[in-house]
MARDREN-742478 format. One record per residue (C-alpha): x, y, z. Coordinates in Angstrom, 1 decimal, decimal comma, padded with zeros to 4 digits, always signed. Layout:
MARDREN-742478
REC        X        Y        Z
REC        X        Y        Z
...
end
This chain:
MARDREN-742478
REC        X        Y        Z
REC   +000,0   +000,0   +000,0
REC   +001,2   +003,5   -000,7
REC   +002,2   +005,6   +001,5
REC   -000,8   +008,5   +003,1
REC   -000,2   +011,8   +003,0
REC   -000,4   +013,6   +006,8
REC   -003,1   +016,2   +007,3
REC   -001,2   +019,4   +007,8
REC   -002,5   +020,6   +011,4
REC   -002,1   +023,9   +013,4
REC   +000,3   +026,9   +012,8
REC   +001,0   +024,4   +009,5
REC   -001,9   +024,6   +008,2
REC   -002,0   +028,5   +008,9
REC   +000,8   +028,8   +007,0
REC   +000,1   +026,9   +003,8
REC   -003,1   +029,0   +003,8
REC   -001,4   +032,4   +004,0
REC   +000,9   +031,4   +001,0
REC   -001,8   +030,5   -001,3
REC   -004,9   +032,3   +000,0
REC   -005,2   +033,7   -003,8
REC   -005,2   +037,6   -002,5
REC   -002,5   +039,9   -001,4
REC   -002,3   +039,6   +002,3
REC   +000,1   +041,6   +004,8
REC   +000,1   +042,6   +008,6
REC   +001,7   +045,6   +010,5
REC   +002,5   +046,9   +014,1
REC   +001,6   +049,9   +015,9
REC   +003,8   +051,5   +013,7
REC   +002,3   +050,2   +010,4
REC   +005,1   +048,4   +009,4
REC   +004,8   +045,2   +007,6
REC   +005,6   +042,4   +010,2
REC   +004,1   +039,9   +007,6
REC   +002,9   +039,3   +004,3
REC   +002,2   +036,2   +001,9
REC   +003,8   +035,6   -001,3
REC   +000,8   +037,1   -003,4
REC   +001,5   +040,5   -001,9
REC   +005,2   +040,6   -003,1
REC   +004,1   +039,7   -006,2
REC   +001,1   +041,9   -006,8
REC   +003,5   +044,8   -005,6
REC   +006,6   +043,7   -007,4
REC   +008,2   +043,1   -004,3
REC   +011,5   +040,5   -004,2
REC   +010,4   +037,5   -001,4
REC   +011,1   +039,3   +002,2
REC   +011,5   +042,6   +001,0
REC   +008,3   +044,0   +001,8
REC   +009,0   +042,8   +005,5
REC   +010,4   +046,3   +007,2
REC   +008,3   +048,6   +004,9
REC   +006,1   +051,4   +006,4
REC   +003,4   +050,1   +004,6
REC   +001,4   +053,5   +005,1
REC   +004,1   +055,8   +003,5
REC   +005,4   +053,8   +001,1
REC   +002,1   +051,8   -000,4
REC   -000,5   +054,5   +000,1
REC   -000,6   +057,7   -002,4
REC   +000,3   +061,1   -000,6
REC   -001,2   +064,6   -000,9
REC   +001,2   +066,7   -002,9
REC   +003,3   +063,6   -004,7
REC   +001,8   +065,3   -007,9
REC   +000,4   +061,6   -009,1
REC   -003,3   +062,7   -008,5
REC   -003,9   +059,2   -006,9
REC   -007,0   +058,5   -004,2
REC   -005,4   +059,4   -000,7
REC   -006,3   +057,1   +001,7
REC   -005,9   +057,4   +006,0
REC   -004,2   +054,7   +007,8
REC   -005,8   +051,5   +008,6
REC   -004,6   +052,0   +011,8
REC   -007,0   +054,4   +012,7
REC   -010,2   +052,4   +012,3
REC   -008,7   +048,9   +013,3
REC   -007,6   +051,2   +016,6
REC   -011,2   +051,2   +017,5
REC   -011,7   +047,7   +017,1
REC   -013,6   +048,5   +013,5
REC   -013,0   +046,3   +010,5
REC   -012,8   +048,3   +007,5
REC   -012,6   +048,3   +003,5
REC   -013,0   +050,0   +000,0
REC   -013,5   +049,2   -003,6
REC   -011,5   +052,4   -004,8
REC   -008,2   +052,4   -003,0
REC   -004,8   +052,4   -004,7
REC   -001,5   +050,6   -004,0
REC   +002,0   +051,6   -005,1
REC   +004,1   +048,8   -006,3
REC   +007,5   +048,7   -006,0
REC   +008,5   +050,3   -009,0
REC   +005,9   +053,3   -008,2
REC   +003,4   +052,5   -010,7
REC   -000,2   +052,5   -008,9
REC   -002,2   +048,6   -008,4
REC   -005,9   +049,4   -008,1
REC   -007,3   +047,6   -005,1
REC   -010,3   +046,4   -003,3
REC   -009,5   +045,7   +000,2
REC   -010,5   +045,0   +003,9
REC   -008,4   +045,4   +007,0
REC   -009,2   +044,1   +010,4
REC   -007,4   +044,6   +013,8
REC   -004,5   +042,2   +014,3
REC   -005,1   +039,6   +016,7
REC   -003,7   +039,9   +020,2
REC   -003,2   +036,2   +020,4
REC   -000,3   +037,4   +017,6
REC   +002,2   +038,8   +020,2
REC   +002,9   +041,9   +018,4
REC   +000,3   +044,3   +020,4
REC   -001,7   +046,7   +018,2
REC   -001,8   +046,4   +014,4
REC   -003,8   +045,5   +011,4
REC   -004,5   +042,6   +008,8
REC   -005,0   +043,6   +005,0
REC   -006,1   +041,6   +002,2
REC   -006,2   +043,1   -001,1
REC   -007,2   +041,9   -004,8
REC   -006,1   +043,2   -007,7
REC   -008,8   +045,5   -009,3
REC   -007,3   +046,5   -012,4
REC   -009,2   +044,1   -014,7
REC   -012,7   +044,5   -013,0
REC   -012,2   +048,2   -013,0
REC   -010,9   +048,1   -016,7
REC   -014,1   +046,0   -017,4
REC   -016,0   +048,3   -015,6
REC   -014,8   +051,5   -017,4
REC   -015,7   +050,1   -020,5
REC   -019,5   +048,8   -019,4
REC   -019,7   +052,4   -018,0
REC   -018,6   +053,8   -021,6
REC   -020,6   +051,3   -023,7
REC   -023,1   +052,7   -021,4
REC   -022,7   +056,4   -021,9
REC   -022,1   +055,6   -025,6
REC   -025,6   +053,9   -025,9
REC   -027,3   +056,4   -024,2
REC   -025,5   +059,0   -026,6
REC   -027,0   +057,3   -028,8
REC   -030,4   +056,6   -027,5
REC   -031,1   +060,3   -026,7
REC   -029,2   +061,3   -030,8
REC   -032,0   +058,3   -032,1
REC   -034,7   +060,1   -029,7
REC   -033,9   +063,9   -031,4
REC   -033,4   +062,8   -035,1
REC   -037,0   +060,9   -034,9
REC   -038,6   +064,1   -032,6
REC   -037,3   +066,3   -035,6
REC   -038,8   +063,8   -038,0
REC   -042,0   +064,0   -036,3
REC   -041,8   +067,3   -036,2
REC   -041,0   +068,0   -040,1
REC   -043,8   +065,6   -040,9
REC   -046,0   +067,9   -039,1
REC   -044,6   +070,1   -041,1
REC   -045,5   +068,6   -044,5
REC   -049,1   +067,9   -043,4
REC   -049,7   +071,3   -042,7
REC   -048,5   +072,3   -046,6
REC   -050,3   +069,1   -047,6
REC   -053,4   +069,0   -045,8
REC   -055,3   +072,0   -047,4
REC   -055,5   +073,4   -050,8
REC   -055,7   +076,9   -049,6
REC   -052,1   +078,3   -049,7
REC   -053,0   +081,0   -047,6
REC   -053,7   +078,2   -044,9
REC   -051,4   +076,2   -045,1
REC   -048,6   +079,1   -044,5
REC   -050,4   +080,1   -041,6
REC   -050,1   +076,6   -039,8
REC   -046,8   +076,5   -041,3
REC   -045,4   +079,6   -039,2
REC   -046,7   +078,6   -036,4
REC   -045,1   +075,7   -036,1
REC   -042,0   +076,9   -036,7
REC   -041,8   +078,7   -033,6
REC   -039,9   +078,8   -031,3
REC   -038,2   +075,2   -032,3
REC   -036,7   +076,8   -035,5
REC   -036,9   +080,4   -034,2
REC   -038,4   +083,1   -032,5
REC   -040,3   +085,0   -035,5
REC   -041,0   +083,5   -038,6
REC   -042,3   +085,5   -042,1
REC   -043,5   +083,9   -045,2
REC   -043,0   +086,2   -047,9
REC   -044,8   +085,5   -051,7
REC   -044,6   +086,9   -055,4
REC   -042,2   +086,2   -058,3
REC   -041,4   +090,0   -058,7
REC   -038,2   +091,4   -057,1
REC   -040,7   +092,3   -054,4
REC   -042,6   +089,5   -052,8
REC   -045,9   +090,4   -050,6
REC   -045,9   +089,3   -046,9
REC   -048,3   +086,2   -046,8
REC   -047,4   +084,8   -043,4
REC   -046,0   +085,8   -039,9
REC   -045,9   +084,3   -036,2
REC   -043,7   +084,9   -033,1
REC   -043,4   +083,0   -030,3
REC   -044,8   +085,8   -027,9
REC   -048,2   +086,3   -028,9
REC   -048,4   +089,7   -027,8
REC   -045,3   +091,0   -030,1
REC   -046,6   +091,5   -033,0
REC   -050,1   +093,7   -033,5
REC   -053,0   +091,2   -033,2
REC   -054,8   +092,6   -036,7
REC   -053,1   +091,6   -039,9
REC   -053,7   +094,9   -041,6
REC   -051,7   +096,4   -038,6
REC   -048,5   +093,8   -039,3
REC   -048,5   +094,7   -043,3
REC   -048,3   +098,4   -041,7
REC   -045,2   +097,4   -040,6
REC   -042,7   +098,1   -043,2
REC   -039,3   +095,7   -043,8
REC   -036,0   +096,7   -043,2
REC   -033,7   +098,1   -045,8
REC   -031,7   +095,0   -045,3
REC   -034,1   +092,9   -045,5
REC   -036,0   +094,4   -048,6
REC   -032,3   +094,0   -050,1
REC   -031,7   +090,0   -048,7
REC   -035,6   +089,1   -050,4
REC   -034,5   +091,5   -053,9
REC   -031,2   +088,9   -054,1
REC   -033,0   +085,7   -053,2
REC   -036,0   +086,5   -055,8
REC   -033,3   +087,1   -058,3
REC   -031,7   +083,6   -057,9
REC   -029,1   +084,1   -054,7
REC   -029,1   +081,3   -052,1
REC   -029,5   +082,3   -048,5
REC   -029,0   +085,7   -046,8
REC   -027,9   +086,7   -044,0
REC   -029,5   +090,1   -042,4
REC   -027,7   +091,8   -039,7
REC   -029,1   +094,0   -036,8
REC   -028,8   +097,4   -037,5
REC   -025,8   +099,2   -035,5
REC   -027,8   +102,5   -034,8
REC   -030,6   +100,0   -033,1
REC   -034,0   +098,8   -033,9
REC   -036,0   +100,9   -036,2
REC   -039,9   +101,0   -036,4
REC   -039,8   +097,5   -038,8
REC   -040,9   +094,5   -038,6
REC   -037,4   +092,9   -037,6
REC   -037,1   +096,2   -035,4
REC   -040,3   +094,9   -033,4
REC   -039,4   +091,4   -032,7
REC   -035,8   +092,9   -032,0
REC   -033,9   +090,2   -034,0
REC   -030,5   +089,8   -033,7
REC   -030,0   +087,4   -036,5
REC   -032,2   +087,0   -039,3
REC   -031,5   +084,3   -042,0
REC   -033,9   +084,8   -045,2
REC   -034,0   +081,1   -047,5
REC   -035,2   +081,2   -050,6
REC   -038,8   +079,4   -051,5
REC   -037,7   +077,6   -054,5
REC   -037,6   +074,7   -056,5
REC   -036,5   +073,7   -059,5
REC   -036,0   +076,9   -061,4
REC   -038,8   +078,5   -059,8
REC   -038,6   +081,0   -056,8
REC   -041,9   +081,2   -055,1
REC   -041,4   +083,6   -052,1
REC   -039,1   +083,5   -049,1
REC   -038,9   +082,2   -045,5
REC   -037,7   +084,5   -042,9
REC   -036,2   +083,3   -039,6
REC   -035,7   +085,5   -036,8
REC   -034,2   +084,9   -033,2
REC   -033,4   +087,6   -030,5
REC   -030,6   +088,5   -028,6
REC   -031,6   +086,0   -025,4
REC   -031,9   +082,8   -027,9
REC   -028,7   +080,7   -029,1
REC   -027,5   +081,9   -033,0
REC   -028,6   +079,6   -035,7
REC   -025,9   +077,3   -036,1
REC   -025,3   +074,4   -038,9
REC   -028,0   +072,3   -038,0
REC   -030,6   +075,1   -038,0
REC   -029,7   +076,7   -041,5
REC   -029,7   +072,6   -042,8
REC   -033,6   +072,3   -041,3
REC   -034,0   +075,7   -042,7
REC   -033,4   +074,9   -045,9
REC   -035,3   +071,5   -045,7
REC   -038,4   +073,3   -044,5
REC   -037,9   +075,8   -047,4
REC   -037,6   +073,1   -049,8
REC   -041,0   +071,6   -048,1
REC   -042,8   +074,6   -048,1
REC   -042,0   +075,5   -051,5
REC   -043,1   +072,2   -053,1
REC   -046,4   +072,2   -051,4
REC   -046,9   +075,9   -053,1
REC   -045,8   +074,1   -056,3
REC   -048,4   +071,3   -055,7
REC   -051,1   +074,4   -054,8
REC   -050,3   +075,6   -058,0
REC   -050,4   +072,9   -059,8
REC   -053,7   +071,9   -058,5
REC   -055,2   +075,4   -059,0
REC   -054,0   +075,4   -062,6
REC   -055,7   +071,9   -063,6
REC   -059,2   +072,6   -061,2
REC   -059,4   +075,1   -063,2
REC   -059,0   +073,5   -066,7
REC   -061,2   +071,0   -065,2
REC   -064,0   +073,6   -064,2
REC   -063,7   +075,4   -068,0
REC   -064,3   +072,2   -069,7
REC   -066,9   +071,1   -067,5
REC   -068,8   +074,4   -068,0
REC   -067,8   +073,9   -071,7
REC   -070,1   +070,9   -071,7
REC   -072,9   +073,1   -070,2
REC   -075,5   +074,4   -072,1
REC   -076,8   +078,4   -072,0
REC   -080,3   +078,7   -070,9
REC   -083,1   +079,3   -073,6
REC   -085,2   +083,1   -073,1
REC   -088,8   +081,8   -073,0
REC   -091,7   +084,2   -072,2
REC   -093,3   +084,1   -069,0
REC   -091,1   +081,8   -067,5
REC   -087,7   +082,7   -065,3
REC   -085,0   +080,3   -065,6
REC   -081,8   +079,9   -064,0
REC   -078,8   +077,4   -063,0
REC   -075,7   +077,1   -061,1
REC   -073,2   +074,7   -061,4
REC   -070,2   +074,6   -058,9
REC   -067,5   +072,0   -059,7
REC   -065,6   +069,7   -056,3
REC   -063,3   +072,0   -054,8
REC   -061,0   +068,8   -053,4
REC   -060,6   +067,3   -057,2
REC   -059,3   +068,6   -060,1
REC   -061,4   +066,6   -062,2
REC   -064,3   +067,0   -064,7
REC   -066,8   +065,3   -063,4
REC   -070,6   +063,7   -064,9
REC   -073,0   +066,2   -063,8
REC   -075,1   +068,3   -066,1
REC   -078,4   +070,7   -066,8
REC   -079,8   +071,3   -069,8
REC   -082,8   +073,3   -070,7
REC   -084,2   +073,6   -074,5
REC   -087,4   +074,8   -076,1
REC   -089,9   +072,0   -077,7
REC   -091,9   +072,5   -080,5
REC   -095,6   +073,9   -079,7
REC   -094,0   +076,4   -077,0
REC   -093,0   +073,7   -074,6
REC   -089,6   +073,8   -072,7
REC   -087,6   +070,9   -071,2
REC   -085,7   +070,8   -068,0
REC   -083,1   +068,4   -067,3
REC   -081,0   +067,5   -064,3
REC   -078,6   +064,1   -064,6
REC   -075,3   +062,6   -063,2
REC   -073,0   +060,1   -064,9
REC   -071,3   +058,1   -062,5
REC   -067,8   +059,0   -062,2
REC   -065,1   +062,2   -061,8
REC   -063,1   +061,9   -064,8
REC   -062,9   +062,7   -068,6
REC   -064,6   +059,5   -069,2
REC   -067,6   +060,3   -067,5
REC   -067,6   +063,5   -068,7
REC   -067,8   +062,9   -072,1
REC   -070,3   +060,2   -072,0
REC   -072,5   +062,6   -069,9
REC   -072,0   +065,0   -073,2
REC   -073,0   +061,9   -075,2
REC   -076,1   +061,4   -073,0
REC   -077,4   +064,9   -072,9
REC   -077,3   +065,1   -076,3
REC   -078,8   +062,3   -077,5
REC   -081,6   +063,2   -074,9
REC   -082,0   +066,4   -076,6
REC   -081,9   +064,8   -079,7
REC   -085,2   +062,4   -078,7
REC   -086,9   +064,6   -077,1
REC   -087,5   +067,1   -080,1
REC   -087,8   +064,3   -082,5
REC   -091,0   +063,1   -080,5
REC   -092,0   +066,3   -078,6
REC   -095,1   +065,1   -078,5
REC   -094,2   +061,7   -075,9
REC   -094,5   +061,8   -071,9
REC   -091,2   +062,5   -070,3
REC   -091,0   +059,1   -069,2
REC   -091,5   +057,5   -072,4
REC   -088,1   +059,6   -073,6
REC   -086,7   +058,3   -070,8
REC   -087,2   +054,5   -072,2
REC   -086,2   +055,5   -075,5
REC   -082,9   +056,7   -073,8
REC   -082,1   +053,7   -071,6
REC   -082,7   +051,8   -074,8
REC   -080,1   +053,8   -076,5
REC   -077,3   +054,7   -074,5
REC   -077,7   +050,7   -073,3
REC   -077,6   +049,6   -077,2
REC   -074,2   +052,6   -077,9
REC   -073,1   +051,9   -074,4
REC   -073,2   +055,6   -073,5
REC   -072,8   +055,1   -070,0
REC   -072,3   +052,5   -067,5
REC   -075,2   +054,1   -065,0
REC   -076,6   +057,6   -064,6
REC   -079,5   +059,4   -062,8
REC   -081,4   +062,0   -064,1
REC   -085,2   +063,8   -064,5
REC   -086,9   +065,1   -067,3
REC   -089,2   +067,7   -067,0
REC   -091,5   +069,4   -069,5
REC   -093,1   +072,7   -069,0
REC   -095,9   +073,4   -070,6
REC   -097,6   +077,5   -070,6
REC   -101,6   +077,2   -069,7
REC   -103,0   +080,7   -070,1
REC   -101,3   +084,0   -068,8
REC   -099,4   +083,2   -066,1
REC   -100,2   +079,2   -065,1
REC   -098,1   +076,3   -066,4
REC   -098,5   +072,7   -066,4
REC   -095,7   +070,3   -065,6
REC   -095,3   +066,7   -066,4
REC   -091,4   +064,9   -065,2
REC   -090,1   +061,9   -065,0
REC   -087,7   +060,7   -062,6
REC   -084,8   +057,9   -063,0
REC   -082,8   +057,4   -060,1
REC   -082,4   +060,7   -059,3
REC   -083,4   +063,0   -056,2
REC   -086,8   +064,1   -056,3
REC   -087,6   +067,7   -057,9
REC   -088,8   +070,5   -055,7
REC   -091,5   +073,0   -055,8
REC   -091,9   +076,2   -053,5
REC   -095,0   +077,8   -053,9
REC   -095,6   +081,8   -053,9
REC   -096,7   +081,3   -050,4
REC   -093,5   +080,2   -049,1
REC   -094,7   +076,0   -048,8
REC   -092,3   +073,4   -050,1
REC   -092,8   +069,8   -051,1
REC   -091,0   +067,3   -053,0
REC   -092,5   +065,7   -055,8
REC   -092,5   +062,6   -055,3
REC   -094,3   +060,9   -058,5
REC   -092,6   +059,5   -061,5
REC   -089,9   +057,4   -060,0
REC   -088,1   +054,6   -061,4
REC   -084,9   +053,2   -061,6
REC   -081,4   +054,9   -063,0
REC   -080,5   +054,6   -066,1
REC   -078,3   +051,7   -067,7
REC   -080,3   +049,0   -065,0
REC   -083,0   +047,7   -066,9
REC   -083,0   +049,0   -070,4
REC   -086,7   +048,6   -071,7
REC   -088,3   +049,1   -068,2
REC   -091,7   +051,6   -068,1
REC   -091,1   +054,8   -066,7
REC   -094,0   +056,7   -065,2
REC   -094,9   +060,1   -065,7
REC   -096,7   +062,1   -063,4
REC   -098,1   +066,0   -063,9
REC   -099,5   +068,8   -061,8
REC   -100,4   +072,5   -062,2
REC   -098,1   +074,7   -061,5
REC   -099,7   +078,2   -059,7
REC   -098,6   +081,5   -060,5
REC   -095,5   +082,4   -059,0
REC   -094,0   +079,1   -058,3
REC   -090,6   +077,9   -057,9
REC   -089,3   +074,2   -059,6
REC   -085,7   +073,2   -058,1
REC   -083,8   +070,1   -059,9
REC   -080,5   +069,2   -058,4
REC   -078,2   +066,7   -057,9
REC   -077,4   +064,8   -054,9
REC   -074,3   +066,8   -053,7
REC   -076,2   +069,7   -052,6
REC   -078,2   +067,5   -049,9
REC   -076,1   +064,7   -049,5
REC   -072,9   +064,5   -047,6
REC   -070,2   +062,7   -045,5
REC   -071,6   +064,6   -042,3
REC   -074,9   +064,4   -043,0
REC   -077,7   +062,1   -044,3
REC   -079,7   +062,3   -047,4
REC   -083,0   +062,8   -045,1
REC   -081,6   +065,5   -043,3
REC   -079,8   +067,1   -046,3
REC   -083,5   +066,9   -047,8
REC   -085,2   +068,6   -044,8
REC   -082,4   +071,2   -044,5
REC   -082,9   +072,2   -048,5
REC   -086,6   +072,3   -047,9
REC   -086,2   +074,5   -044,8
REC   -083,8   +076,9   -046,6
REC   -085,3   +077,0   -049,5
REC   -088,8   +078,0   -047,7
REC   -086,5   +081,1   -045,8
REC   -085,2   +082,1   -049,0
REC   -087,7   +081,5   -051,6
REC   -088,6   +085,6   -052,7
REC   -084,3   +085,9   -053,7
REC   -084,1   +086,2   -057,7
REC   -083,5   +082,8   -058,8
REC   -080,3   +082,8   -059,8
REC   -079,0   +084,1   -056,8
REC   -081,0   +081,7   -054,6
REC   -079,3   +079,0   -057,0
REC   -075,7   +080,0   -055,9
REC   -076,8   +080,6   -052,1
REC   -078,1   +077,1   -052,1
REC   -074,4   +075,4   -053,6
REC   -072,3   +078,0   -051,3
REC   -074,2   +077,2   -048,3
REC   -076,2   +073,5   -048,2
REC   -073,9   +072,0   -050,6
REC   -070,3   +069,6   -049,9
REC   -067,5   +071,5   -051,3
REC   -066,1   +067,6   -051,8
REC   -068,6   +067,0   -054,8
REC   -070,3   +068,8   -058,0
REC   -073,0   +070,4   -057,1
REC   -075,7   +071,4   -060,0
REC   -079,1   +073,4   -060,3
REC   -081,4   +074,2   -062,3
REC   -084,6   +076,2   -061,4
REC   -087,7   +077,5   -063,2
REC   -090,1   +080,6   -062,0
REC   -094,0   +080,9   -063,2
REC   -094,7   +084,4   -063,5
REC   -096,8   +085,8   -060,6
REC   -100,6   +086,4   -061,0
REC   -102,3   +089,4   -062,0
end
């Protein structure tokens, strides 16, 4: 059997634990010098073996005030193991042997009596360096993400904020609108006044303006366009309408003047052109007083990128103007002039969508029949685009065209005759529309006979001031059924009535429904029934109807009696 190895026992044992605790371990006297240390010590302090022995551990391993090292001073361990207090740290430093500093965590407790060498201290130390290494680079990956965190937090606030930006341009077609909401938000995150100047002459009309103190500038507008611009500044918009980039405008050095700039008291004013492409549309004005922080490169960049914005929302403005317009002078194009029959007033009003630059199918048409008769139409092609359009052209006329060839047929027996055709020639996918046919009855009395397909039911006021929808002759749209009967139904006019045809955007809406749109036309209509018929036409589209869609009317007046 081999030989067992004999348990190490007593001051032994003690011993071999010292030597290979794992941590630098050393004791002092009274004195604090080192009466004993381990093998770990030496070497964590570059010591030879048994030269640390002698050392005053607390002059020569701690830093001292004025050594010029800018080290962590440290008291003695003597003076808390004194009171019988066991003590440590996490930031203390040791200097080795060669002078070079060890950081340390450490404890110290009082030195046992039992040791013989009266009062003194026991310290065991571990070498920080590592952990503290590791630490400074957590704590700088740290700082590093949360650079970054609040840098990701800004660039998506400023996104936020230029996409607010954009919907103001974007979410209105009134330009005038649109720069209002614009200034305001451009204040005081971009600066403290902000001015919107317009025109494509050297000298551009003031169009918007806001400061960040409401009570700055003078609450009426006509009071702020009484405020006259700076010589510098009427010369910084001259150069930026003429193609220059962006101006700087300094404060004036014999003080503020009585101008606009001279109110808000700007001391710096940067003026960026409105422009894109080759086009220069106005110019944005930025303003920020003495008390705020200059612009710097960042600002004039978002400067610039709000300009840009701004400008190609005016573009798109513009652009949208310029076809709505086209659009509105073809559609009225496809509109006929009213006939001059005797005894009878006649009027109509078209108004085309204000949110769509687009022709769209709705039309009136009145013509004169033989024997003294005259027709009244009212109709709507489904659809808002060229197509529709011209196939409500196509339908009009070849309804004109069948109603004079057969004057004498009911209006709904035109009506068949045109499903027939327009489903035969394809005319039109669907449409609603009424035909009615006046027809004079002695001095001032008329008879009327109409025919409705699809459409909203005709009105008549009488000269009393009562209203009622007429609710005979109904049947379904056009391009349904081709072939299908279509009622007619008549009544006698009086003297001094009123007959409305419309279409449905002038009652019906996305805030309302076509009940109360019906009730409210009646109601109005009743208030307003002694205007002149073609103004009571336009007062009806401006004030019942949605701006979203086309909005017709045609109206007829019996003469009054005797």
């Amino acid at each position: 059997m081999g030989a067992t190895a004999v348990p190490l026992v007593g001051d032994a044992l003690m011993s071999e634990l010292f030597a290979g605790a794992g941590a630098g371990m050393y004791a002092v006297d009274a004195h604090c010098v080192v009466i004993a240390c381990n093998p770990w010590a030496e070497r964590l302090l570059g010591y030879a073996p048994d030269t640390l022995i002698g050392v005053n551990a607390h002059q020569t391993l701690h830093p001292h005030v004025g050594d010029g090292r800018a080290l962590p001073v440290q008291r003695s361990v003597l003076e808390d193991v004194a009171l019988g207090k066991r003590s440590s740290g996490d930031r203390a430093v040791l200097l080795r042997a060669d002078g070079s500093a060890l950081q340390v965590w450490w404890s110290a407790s009082p030195l046992p009596p039992e040791a013989g060498h009266g009062t003194g201290a026991v310290v065991v130390f571990h070498d920080a360096s590592a952990q503290r290494a590791r630490d400074g680079q957590r704590a700088d990956r740290y700082a590093h993400s949360e650079t970054m965190r609040e840098q990701a937090e800004y660039d998506l606030a400023e996104i936020a904020w230029l996409g607010e930006l954009t919907l103001a341009m974007v979410s209105t077609l009134n330009a005038d609108e649109a720069l209002r909401r614009l200034v305001r938000l451009l204040v005081p995150r971009l600066a403290d006044t902000a001015v919107i100047h317009l025109g494509e002459s050297c000298t551009p009309e003031r169009a918007a303006w806001a400061h960040h103190t409401p009570d700055v500038l003078p609450a009426h507008p006509s009071d702020v366009h009484s405020l006259p611009d700076a010589p510098a500044h009427t010369d910084a918009l001259r150069r930026v309408m003429r193609g220059a980039g962006v101006q700087q405008v300094a404060p004036p050095a014999d003080g503020f003047g009585p101008d606009l700039l001279g109110v808000v008291e700007a001391a710096e004013t940067i003026v960026v052109p409105l422009r894109l492409r080759d086009t220069t549309f106005g110019a944005l004005t930025l303003s920020r007083a003495a008390a705020s922080p200059p612009f710097n490169e960042s600002d004039h960049a978002v400067a610039e990128e709000v300009a840009r914005r701004t400008a190609l929302g005016l573009d798109n403005t513009r652009l949208h103007a310029a076809q709505a317009d086209i659009a509105a002078t073809l559609q009225r194009a496809l509109l006929t002039e009213l006939p001059d029959v005797p005894g009878l007033e006649l009027a109509a009003h078209y108004q085309s969508a204000q949110r769509a630059a687009e022709v769209g199918g709705d039309w009136y048409d009145a013509f004169s029949l033989e024997g003294g008769d005259t027709a009244l139409v009212i109709g709507d092609v489904t659809g808002h685009d060229i197509k529709a359009a011209s196939r409500m052209s196509e339908l009009r006329n070849m309804l004109r065209a069948l109603a004079v060839d057969r004057p004498e047929e009911s209006p709904g027996q035109i009506l068949r005759r045109l499903d027939t055709a327009q489903a035969r020639l394809a005319l039109a996918d669907s449409a609603t529309t009424v035909l009615a046919r006046l027809r004079p009855d002695g001095a001032s009395s008329w008879n009327l006979a109409w025919s409705v397909a699809g459409h909203p039911p005709p009105l008549l006021i009488t000269a009393d001031g009562s209203a009622a929808y007429l609710t005979g002759g109904k049947s379904l749209l056009l391009g349904v059924r081709p072939g299908t009967e279509r009622p007619t139904a008549d009544i006698r006019l009086p003297p001094g009535a009123t007959l409305l045809l419309y279409t449905d955007g002038l009652i019906e809406s996305r805030s309302q429904s076509l009940d109360t749109g019906m009730t409210r036309l009646r109601q109005h209509i009743t208030a307003h029934q002694h205007l002149p018929l073609s103004q009571l036409c336009a007062q009806l589209a401006g004030e019942l109807g949605d701006t979203r869609d086309d909005i017709t009317l045609i109206a007829a007046r019996t003469p009054p009696s005797n």
